[in-house]
C-alpha positions as CSV (number, residue, x, y, z in Angstrom):
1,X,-15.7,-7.3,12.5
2,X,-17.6,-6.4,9.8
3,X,-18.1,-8.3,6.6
4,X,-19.0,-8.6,3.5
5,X,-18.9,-7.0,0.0
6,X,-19.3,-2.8,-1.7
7,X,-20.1,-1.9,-5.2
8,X,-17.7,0.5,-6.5
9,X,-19.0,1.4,-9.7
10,X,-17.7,-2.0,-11.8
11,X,-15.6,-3.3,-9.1
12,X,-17.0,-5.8,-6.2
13,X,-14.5,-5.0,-3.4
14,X,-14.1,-6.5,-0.1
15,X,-14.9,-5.0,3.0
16,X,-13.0,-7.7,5.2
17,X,-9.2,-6.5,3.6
18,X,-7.6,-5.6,7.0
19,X,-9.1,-9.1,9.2
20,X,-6.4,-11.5,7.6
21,X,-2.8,-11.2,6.1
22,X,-4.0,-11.7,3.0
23,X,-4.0,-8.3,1.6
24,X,-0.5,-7.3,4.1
25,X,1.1,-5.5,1.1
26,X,-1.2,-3.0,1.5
27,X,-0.5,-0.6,4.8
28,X,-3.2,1.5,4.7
29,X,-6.6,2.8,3.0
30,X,-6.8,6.5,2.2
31,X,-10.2,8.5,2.0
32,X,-11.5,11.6,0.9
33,X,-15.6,12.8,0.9
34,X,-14.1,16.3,-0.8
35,X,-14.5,17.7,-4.1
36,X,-13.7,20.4,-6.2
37,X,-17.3,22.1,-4.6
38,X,-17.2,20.6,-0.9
39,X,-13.3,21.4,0.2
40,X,-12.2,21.6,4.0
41,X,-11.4,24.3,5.6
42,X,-8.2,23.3,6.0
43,X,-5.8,21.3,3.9
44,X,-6.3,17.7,5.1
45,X,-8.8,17.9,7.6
46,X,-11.2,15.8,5.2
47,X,-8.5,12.9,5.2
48,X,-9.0,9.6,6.4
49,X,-6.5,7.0,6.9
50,X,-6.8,3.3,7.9
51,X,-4.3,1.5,8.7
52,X,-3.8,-2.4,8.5
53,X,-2.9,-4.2,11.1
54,X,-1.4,-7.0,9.0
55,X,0.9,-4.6,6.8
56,X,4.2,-5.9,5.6
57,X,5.3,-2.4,5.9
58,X,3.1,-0.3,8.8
59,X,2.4,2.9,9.0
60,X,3.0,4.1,12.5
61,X,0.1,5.4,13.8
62,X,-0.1,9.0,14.6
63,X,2.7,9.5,11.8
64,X,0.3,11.6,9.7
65,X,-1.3,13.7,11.6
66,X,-2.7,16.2,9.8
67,X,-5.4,13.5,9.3
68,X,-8.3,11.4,11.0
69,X,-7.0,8.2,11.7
70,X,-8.2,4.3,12.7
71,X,-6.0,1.8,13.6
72,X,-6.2,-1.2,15.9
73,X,-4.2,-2.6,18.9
74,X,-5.1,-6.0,20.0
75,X,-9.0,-6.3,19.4
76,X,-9.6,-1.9,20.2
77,X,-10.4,0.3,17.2
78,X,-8.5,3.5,18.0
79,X,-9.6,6.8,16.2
80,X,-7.3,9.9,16.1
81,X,-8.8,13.2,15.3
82,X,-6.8,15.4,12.7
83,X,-4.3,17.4,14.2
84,X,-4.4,15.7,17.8
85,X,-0.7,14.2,18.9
């Protein structure tokens, strides 16, 4: 696993959030790289969900998907392309 720390602008963030249940109230981490100039070609193709394996309340995996996805089972990052089943 990787870890360690990201600047965000002000904020010093984690990069270890999913290894522990510390942060289990949080199910999943969103991302977008679009913008106003730089849109898919399709809505939600640029999405990006993570989900945590130590939610309180999980996600199912494959539930969105209109979206890549990562999630793990056991120790084996899974990746889901957007619009697979």
């Amino acid at each position: 696993m990787v870890s360690g720390s990201v600047w965000l602008g002000r904020i010093d963030e984690t990069t270890d959030l999913f290894v522990t249940p510390a942060y289990g109230h949080i199910s999943a981490l969103l991302y977008s790289a679009s913008d106003a100039l730089n849109r898919p070609t399709h809505p939600g193709a640029d999405l990006i969900l993570v989900l945590n394996p130590h939610a309180t309340a999980p996600i199912t995996p494959g539930w969105f998907h209109f979206m890549h996805e990562y999630h793990l089972e056991g120790d084996k990052l899974h990746h889901r392309q957007a619009g697979s089943a």
